[in-house]
ROGURO-6869 format. One record per residue (C-alpha): residue number from 0; residue in one letter; x, y, z. Coordinates in Angstrom, 3 decimals. Example, Ala and Ser with C-alpha at 12.3 -4.5 7.8 and 13.67 -1.06 7.14 Angstrom:
! ROGURO-6869
   pos   code         px         py         pz
     0      A     12.300     -4.500      7.800
     1      S     13.670     -1.060      7.140
//
This chain:
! ROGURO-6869
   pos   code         px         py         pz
     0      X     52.109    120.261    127.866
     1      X     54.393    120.927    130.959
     2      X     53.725    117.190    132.042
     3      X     55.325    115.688    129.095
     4      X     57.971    118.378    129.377
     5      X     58.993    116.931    132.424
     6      X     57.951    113.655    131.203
     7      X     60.923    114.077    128.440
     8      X     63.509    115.460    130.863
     9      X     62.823    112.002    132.944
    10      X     63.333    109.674    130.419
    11      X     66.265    111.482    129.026
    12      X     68.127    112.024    132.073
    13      X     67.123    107.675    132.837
    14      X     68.505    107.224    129.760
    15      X     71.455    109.076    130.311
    16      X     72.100    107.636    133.616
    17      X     71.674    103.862    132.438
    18      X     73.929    104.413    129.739
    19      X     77.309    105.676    131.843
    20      X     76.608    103.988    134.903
    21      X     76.809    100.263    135.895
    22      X     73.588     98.550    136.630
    23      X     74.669     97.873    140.249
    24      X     75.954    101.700    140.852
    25      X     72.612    103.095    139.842
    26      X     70.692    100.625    141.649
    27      X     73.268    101.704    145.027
    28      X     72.635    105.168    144.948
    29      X     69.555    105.210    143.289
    30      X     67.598    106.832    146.047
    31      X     70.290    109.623    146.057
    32      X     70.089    110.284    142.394
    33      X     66.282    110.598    142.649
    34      X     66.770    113.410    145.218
    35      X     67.844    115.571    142.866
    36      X     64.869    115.224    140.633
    37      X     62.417    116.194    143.704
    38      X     62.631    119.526    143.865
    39      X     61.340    119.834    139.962
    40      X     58.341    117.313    140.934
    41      X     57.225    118.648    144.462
    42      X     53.707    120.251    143.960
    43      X     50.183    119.562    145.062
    44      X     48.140    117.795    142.602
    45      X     48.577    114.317    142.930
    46      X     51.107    112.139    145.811
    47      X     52.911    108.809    145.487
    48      X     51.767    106.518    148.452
    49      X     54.701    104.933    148.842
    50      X     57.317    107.495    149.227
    51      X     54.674    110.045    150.604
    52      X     55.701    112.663    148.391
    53      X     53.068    115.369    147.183
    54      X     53.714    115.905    143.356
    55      X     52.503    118.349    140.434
    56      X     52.798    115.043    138.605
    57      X     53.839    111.952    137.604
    58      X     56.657    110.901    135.181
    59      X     55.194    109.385    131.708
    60      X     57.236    106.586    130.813
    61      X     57.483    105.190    127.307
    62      X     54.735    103.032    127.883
    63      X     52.351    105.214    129.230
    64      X     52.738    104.144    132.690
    65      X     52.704    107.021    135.374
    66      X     56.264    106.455    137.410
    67      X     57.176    108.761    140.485
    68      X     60.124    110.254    139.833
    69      X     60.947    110.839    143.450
    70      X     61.081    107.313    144.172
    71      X     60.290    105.200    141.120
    72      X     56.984    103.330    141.436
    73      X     54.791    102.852    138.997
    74      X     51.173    102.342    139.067
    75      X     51.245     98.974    139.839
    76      X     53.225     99.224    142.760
    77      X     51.191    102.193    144.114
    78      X     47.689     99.690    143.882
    79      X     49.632     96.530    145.398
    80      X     51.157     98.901    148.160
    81      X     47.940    100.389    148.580
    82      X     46.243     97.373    148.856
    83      X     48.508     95.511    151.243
    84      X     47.654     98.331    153.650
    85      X     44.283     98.779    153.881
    86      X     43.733     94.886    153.639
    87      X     46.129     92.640    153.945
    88      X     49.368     93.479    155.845
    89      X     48.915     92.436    159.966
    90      X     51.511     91.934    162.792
    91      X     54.241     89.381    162.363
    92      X     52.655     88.523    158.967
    93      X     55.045     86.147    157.261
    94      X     55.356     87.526    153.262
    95      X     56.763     86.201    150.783
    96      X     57.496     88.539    147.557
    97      X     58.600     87.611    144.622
    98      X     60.796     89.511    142.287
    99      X     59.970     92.899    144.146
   100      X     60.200     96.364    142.875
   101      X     63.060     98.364    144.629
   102      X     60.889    101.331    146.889
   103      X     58.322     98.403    147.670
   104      X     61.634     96.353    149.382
   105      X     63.096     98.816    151.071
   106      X     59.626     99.744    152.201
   107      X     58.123     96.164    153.614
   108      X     62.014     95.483    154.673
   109      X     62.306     98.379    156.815
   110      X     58.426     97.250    158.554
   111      X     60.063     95.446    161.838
   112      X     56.766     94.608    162.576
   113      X     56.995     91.924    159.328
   114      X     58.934     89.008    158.699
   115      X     59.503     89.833    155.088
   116      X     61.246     86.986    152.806
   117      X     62.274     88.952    149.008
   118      X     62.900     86.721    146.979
   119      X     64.365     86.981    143.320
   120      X     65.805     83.749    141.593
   121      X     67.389     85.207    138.251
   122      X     68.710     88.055    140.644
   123      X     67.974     90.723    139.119
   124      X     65.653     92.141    141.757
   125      X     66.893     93.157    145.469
   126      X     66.456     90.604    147.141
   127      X     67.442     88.667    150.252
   128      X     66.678     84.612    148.804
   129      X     66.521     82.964    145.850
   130      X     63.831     80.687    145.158
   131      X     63.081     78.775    142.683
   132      X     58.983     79.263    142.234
   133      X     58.807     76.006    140.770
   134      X     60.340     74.037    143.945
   135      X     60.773     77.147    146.673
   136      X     62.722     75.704    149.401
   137      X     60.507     76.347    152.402
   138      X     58.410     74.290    154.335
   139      X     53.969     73.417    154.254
   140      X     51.723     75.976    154.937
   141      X     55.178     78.692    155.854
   142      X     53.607     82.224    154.739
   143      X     50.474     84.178    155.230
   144      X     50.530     86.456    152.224
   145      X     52.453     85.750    148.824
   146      X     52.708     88.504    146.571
   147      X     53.036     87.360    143.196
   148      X     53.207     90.281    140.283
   149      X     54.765     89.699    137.032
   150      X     56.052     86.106    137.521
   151      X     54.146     83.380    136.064
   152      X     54.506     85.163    132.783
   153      X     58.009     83.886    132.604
   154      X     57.610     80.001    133.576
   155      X     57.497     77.477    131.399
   156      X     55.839     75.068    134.341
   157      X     53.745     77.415    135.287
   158      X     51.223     74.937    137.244
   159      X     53.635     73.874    138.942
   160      X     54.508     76.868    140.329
   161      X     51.258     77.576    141.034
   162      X     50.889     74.315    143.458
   163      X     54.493     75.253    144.891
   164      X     52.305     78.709    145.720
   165      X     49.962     76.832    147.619
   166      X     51.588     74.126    149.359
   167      X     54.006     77.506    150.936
   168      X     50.983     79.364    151.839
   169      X     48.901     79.074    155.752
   170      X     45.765     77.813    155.629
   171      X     43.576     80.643    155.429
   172      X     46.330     82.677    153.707
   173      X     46.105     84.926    150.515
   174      X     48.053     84.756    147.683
   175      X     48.000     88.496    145.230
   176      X     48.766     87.273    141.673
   177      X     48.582     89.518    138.553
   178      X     50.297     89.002    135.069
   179      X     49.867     90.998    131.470
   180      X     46.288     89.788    130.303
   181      X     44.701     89.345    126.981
   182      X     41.453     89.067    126.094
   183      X     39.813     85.128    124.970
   184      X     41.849     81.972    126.043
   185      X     45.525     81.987    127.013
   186      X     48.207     81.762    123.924
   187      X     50.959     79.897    124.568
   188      X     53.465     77.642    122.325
   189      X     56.430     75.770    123.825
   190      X     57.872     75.759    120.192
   191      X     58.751     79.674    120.362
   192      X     61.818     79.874    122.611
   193      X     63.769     83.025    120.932
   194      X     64.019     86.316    122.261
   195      X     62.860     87.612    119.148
   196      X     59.911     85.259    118.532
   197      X     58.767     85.856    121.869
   198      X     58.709     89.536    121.690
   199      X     56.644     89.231    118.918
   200      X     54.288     86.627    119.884
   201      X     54.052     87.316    123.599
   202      X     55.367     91.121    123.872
   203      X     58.510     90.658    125.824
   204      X     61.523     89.004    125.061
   205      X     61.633     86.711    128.033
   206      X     57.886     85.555    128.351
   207      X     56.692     82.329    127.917
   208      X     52.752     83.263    127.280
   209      X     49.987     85.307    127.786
   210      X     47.419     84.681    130.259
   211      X     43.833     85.511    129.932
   212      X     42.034     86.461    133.219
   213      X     39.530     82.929    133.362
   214      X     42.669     80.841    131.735
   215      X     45.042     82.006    134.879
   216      X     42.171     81.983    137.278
   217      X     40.955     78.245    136.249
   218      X     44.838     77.187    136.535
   219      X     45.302     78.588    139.997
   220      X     41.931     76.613    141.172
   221      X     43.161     73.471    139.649
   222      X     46.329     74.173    142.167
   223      X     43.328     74.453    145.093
   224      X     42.916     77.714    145.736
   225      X     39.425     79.508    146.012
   226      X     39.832     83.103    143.861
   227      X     38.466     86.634    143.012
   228      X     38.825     88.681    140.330
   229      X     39.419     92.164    141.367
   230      X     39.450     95.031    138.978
   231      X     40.385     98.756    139.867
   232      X     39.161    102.280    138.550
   233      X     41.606    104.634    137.580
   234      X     43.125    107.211    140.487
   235      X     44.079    110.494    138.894
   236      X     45.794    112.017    142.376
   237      X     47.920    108.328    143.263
   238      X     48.410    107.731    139.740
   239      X     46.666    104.356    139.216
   240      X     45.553    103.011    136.148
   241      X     42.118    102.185    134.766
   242      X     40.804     98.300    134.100
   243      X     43.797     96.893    136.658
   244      X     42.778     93.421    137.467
   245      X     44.837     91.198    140.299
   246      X     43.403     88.052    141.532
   247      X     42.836     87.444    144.957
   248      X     44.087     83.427    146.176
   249      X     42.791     82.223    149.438
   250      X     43.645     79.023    151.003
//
């Protein structure tokens, strides 16, 4: 009960907050404005990798995602973060990341030890370049790890984008690619193009499709990449969800 208490408070006071500030004030300060939300969070039962604060819980958001309020990850974050440390980050690594959630920029962008290239091409994201994932405007074989969450989703020439993915990437480098997922073939139709159609048919207003996990996985082979299908148990004290699937892209 005191969970979604607090859970209430922290969409309320989000709500709030979006609705008198502008977009680019909130996003400023944000880390400021989450500081004063700590001190009702702080406790011992479960921690948020990424900011390395110990909690008493997570944030429920509308969705039923867990989000820390301290720094404002969500679960998926937390895994991908989690991931790209105990496997995948290395000296000098050359990343490319697209449309990247806020605490995981300023994170990889503060690692000196990185050459970290954000990229976000409707800009909505921080982010330091603006590629286009359908012609990204870098050289062959340029990056050793591609993160890739939540993109491919939203393009219409989504092969494309997926050889673009692989003509950027080292040989021998991984590519971490994960999108909503459904259940039988993928359903797409280039004849719904409203906001309203595609809510309905695809569950957000600006998607183009929904992938299934062997429809996405057979599209990024025909690009060349070997894969594997990944898929993560639930983590009650880091707040990660049950069933999460990413696909792992080697080159």
């Amino acid at each position: 009960m005191k969970i979604v208490r607090d859970s209430i408070m922290y969409n309320v006071l989000k709500s709030v907050a979006k609705n008198i500030l502008p977009k680019n004030v909130l996003i400023r300060y944000e880390e400021s404005f989450r500081k004063f939300l700590s001190p009702m969070y702080r406790g011992e039962n479960c921690k948020c990798n990424l900011c390395d604060t110990s909690l008493k819980n997570f944030a429920l958001l509308k969705n039923g995602d867990k989000i820390c309020p301290v720094c404002g990850s969500i679960s998926r974050t937390r895994r991908l973060f989690m991931l790209l440390n105990e496997e995948f980050l290395f000296l000098d690594a050359k990343i490319l990341d697209f449309s990247p959630s806020r605490v995981l920029f300023r994170n990889l962008k503060n690692r000196k030890e990185l050459a970290y290239f954000s990229t976000d091409y409707e800009n909505e994201f921080l982010a330091d370049y603006r590629y286009d994932i359908t012609k990204i405007d870098a050289e062959n074989n340029k990056f050793d790890l591609i993160t890739c969450y939540h993109i491919l989703e939203h393009i219409t020439e989504d092969q494309q984008a997926m050889n673009e993915l692989f003509r950027v990437l080292k040989n021998g480098g991984i590519a971490l690619v994960q999108t909503p997922f459904k259940e039988g073939e993928i359903y797409e139709n280039q004849n719904i193009t409203s906001p309203e159609e595609r809510l309905k048919h695809f569950g957000q207003n600006d998607h183009v499709r929904i992938y299934s996990v062997s429809g996405l996985e057979n599209r990024l082979k025909n690009s060349g990449f070997t894969t594997e299908i990944r898929v993560f148990n639930s983590n009650e004290y880091f707040g990660l969800n049950d069933n999460e699937t990413i696909i792992v892209c080697r080159k």
